[in-house]
C-alpha positions as CSV (number, residue, x, y, z in Angstrom):
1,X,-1.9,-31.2,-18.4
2,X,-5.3,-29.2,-18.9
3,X,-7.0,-29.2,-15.7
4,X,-11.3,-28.8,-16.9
5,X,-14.1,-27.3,-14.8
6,X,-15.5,-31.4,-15.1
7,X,-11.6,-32.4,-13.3
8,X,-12.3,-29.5,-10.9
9,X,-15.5,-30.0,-10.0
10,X,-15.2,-34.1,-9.7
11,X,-12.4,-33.6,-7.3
12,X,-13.6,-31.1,-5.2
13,X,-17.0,-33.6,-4.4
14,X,-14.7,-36.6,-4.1
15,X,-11.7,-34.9,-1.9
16,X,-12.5,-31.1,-1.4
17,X,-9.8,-30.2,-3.7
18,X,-9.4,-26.0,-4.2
19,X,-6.7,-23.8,-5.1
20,X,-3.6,-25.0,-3.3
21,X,-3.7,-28.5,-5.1
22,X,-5.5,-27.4,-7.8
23,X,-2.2,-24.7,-8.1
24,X,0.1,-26.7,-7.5
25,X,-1.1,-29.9,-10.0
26,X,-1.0,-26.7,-12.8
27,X,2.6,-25.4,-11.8
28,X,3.5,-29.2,-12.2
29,X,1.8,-30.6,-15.4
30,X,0.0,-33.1,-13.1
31,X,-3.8,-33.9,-12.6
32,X,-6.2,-33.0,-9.6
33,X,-6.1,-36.7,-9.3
34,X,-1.9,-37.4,-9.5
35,X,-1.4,-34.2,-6.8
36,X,-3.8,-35.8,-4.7
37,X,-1.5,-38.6,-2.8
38,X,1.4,-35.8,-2.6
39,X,-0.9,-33.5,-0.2
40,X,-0.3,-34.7,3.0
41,X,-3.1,-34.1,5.5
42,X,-5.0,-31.7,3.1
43,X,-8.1,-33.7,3.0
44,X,-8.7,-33.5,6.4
45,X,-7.9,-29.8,7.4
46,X,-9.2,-28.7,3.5
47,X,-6.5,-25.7,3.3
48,X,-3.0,-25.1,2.1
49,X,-1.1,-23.3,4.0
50,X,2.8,-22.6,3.1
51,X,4.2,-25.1,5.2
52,X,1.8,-27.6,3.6
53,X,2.6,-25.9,-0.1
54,X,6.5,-26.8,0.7
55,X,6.2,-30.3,1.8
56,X,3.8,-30.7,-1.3
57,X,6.7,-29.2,-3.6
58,X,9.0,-31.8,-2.1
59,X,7.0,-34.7,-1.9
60,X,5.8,-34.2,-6.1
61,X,10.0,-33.9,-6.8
62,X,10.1,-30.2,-7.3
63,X,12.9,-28.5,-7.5
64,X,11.9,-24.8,-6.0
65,X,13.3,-22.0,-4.7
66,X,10.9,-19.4,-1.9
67,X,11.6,-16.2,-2.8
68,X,9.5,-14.6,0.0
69,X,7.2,-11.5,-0.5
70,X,7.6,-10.5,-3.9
71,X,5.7,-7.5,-6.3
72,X,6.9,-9.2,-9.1
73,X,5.3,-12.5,-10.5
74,X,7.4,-15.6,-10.9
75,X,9.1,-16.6,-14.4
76,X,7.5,-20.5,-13.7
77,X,6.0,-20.8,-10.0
78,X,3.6,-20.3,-6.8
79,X,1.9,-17.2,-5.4
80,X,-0.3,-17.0,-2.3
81,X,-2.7,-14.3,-2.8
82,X,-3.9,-12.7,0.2
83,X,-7.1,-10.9,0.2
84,X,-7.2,-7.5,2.4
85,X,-10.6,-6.9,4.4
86,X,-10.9,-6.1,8.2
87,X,-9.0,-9.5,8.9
88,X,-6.2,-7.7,7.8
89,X,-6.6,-3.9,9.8
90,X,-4.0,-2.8,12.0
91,X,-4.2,-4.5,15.7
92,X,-5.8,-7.7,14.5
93,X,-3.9,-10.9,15.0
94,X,-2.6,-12.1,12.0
95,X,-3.6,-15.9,12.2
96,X,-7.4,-14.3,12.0
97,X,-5.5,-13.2,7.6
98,X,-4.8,-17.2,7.1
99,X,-8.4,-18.2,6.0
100,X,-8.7,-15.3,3.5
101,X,-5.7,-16.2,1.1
102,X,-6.1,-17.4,-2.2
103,X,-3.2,-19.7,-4.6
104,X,-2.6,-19.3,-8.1
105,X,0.3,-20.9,-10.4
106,X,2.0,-18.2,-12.2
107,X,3.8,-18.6,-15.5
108,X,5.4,-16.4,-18.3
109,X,5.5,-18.6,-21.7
110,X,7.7,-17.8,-24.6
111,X,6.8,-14.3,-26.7
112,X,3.4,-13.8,-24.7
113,X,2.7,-11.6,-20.9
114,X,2.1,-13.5,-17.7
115,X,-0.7,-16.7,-17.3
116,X,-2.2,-17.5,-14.5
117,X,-3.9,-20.6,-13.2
118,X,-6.9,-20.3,-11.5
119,X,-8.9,-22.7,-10.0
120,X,-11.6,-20.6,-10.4
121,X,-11.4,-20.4,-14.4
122,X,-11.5,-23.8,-15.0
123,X,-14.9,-22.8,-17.4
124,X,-12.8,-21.5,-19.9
125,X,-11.0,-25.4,-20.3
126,X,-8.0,-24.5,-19.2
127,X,-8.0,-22.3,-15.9
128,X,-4.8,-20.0,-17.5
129,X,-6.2,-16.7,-18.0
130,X,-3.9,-13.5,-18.7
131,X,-2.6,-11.1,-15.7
132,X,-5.1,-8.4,-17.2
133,X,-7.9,-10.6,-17.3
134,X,-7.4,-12.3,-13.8
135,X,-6.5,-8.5,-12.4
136,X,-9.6,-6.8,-14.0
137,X,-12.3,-9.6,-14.4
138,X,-11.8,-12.8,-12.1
139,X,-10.2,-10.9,-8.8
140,X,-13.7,-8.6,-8.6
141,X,-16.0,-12.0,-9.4
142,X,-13.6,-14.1,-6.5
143,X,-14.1,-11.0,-3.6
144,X,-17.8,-10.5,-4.7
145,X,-18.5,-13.8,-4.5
146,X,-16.2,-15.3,-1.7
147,X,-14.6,-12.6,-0.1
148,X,-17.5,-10.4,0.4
149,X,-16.2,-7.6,3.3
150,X,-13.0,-7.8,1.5
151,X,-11.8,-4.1,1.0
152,X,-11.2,-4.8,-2.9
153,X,-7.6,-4.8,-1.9
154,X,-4.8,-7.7,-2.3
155,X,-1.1,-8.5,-2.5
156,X,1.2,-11.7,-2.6
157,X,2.7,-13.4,1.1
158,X,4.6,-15.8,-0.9
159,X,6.5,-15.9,-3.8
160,X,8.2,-19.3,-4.8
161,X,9.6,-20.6,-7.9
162,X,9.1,-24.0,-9.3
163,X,11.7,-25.4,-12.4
164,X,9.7,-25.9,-15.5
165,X,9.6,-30.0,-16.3
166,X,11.0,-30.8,-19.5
């Protein structure tokens, strides 16, 4: 399932959909439209946060495994991006991190490096851009653009994999 900028853009007016559905609709082959029912109170709070990612997971009939904080990407899964910036300095509560995180579906197809699905790339028809290109181009756009006293810094609070559908 190709999710467009149109899909993107149509559900986040209609439902406030971003990049934990949008993520997770990728990772699964589904639309913006058939994760919708499977996000539990997302619509009101407008946020995914893990415990919402995992009942999500469960609720669409994946079959996933949380592998925690990991450098590495996942073969076929999930990361939660967080975005480094004063929220995240020594001293300051952590819960004051949680609004500055960012998801992404991750995936390594067959003979070619690492794609990742970005909600934020949805322009290019797809949203799957390559690690190099969402590294060096679409991470400086995201923290010039919504992250603006963000450090330039990032690294992954959760790590989960997600079997492929056949």
């Amino acid at each position: 399932m190709t999710i467009t900028e149109q899909d993107a853009e149509r559900a986040w007016n209609e439902w406030g959909c971003n990049c934990g559905p949008a993520a997770l609709a990728a990772i699964m082959g589904l639309s913006l439209d058939e994760v919708r029912p499977h996000m539990g109170d997302f619509e009101r709070k407008r946020y995914t946060n893990p415990t919402l990612m995992w009942e999500s997971l469960d609720r669409v009939g994946a079959r996933w495994k949380n592998n925690g904080r990991r450098c590495d990407w996942p073969i076929h899964g999930l990361c939660r991006i967080q975005w480094e910036g004063p929220w995240t300095a020594p001293g300051v509560p952590a819960r004051a991190a949680y609004r500055h995180t960012h998801w992404i579906a991750v995936k390594h197809p067959i003979g070619r490096g690492v794609g990742i699905f970005d909600i934020n790339c949805t322009n290019n028809g797809t949203g799957w851009v390559s690690e190099s290109d969402w590294r060096n181009q679409v991470v400086p756009w995201l923290l010039r653009e919504c992250e603006p006293r963000a450090n330039g810094c990032w690294h992954v609070t959760h790590h989960v994999e997600v079997e492929a559908r056949t």
